[in-house]
C-alpha positions as CSV (number, residue, x, y, z in Angstrom):
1,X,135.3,211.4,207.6
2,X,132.8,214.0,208.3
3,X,131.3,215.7,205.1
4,X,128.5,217.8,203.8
5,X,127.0,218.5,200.4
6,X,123.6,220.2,199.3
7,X,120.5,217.9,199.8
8,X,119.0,216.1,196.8
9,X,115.6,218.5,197.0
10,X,118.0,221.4,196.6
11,X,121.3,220.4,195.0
12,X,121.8,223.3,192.8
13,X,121.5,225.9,195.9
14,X,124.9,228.2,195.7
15,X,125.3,230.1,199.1
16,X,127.4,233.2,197.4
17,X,124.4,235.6,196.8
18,X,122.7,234.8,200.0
19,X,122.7,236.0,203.9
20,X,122.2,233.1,206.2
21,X,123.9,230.3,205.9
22,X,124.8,227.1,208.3
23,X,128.5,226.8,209.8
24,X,130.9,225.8,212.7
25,X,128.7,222.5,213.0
26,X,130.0,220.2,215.6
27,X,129.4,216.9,218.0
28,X,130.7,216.3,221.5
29,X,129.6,213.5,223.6
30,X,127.6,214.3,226.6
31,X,126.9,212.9,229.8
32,X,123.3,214.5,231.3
33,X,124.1,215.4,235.0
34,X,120.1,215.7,235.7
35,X,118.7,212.2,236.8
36,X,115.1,213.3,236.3
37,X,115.1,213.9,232.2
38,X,114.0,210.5,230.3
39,X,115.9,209.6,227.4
40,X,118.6,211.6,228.3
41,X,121.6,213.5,225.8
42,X,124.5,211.2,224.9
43,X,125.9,213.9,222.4
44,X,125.3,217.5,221.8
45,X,125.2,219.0,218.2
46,X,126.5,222.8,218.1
47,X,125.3,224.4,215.2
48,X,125.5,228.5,213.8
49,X,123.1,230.0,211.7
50,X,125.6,232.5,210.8
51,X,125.1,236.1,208.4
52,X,126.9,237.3,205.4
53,X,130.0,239.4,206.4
54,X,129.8,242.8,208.0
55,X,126.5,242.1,209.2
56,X,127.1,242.3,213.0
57,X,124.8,245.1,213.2
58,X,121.3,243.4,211.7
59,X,118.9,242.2,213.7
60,X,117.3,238.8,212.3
61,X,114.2,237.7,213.0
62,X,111.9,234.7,212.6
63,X,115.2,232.8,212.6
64,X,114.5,229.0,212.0
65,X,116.6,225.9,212.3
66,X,115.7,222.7,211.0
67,X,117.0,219.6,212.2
68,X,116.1,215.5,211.0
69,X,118.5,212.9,212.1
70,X,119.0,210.5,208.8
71,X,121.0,208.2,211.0
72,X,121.0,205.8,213.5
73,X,116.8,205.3,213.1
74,X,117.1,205.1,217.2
75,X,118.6,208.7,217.5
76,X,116.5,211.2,218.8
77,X,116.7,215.0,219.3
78,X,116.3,215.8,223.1
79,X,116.3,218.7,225.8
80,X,119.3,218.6,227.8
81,X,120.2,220.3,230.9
82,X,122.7,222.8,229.3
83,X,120.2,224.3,226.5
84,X,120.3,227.8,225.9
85,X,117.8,230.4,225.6
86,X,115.5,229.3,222.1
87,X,112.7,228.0,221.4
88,X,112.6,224.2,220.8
89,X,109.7,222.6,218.5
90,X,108.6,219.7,217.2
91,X,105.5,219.0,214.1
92,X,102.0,218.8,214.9
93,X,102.1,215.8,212.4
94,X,105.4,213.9,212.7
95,X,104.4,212.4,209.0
96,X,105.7,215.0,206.7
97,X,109.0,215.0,205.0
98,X,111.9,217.2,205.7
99,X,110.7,220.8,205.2
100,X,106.7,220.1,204.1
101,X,104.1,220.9,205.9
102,X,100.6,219.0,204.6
103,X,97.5,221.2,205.3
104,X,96.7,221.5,208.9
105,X,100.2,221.1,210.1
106,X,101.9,223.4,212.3
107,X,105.2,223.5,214.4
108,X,104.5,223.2,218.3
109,X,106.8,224.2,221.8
110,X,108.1,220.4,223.0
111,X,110.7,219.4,224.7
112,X,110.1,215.6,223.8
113,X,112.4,213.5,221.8
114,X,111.8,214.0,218.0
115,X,113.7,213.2,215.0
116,X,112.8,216.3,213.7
117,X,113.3,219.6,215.2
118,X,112.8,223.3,215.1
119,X,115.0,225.6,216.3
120,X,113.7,229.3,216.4
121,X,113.8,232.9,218.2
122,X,112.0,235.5,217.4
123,X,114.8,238.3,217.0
124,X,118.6,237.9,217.3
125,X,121.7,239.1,215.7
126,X,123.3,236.3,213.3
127,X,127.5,237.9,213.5
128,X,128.9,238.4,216.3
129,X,132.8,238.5,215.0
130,X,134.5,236.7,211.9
131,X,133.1,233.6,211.0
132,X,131.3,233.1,214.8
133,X,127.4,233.2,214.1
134,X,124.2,232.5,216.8
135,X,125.8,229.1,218.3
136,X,122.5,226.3,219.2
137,X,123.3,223.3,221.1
138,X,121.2,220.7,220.7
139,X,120.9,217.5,222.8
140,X,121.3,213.9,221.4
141,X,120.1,210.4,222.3
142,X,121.5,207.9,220.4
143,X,124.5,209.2,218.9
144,X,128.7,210.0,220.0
145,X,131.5,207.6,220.5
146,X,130.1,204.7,222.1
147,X,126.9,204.7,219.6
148,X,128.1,205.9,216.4
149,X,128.3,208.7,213.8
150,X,125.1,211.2,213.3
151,X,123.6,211.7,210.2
152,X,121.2,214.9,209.7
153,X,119.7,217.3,207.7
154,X,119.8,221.0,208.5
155,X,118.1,224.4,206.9
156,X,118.4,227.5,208.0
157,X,116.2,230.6,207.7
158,X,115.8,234.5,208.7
159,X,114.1,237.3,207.8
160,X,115.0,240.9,208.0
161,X,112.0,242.3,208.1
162,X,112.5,245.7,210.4
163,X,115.3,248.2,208.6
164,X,115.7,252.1,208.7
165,X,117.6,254.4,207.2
166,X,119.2,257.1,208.9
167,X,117.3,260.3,210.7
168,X,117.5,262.8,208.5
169,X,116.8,267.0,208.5
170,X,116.6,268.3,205.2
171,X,116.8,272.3,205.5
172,X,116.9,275.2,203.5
173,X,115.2,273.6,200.7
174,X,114.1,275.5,197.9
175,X,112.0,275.2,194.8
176,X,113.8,273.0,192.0
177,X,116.7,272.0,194.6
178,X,117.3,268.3,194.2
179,X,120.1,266.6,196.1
180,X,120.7,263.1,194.5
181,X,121.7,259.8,195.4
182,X,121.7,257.6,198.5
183,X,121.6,260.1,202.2
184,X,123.6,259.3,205.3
């Protein structure tokens, strides 16, 4: 039975005060239709990073997926024929664990097979309706119904980092006026 609970490096995380969160995660076998791409997709993971409610106007950027497959050892993250419009990356130095980065380390554009992936764009909204968030389908090697069940860990991050408030004209303003409170 598929289940999920917090990892061990960040088992008292509570989602309920935050904005981006993982959901609608999901595994369908896959059979690569191009000849020419080595280790080819058996499965492909869909995955939201998804926003807090009533966000479907933000604009998120920096938005980061990470991805390490626990289980089978022989499984593999892989570019597939059907991948969308992100960027895919993989570490500099595959030696770190889950999340760390030692000194020197840095994420690179790959499309070779990884256990360990990035997922990121640079801008993107994270709602596009109830409960249906920025949908990333990643390929797998090594995993669906004729190899087994997939085991990975998954983070998502996003910043908002570009907000304005409304366009405002204040007129007729005169000395000692004050007009309190949050503006439209």
């Amino acid at each position: 039975m598929t289940s999920y609970q917090n990892a061990a490096d960040d088992i008292d995380c509570e989602s309920a005060a935050t904005t981006v969160f993982i959901g609608n995660v999901g595994l369908s076998d896959f059979q690569e239709p191009r000849a020419d791409l080595a280790n080819p997709a058996t499965a492909i993971l869909s995955i939201d990073v998804i926003s807090a409610p009533g966000s479907q106007a933000w604009t998120f950027h920096f938005v980061t997926l990470l991805l390490q497959i626990e289980a089978p050892a022989e499984a593999l993250f892989v570019h597939h024929s059907g991948r969308g419009n992100y960027h895919r990356e993989v570490p500099s130095d595959p030696a770190p664990e889950f999340g760390g980065e030692p000194a020197g380390a840095y994420w690179v554009e790959s499309n070779e097979p990884a256990p360990r992936v990035r997922i990121r764009e640079d801008a993107t909204a994270l709602l596009s309706g109830d409960g249906n968030g920025r949908t990333y389908y990643i390929g797998v090697a090594g995993a669906g119904s004729d190899l087994g069940p997939l085991r990975f860990a998954a983070r998502a991050e996003a910043s908002l980092v570009r907000e304005k408030s409304c366009h405002l004209v204040i007129g007729d303003m005169g000395a000692g006026d004050r007009i309190a409170g949050y503006l439209d």
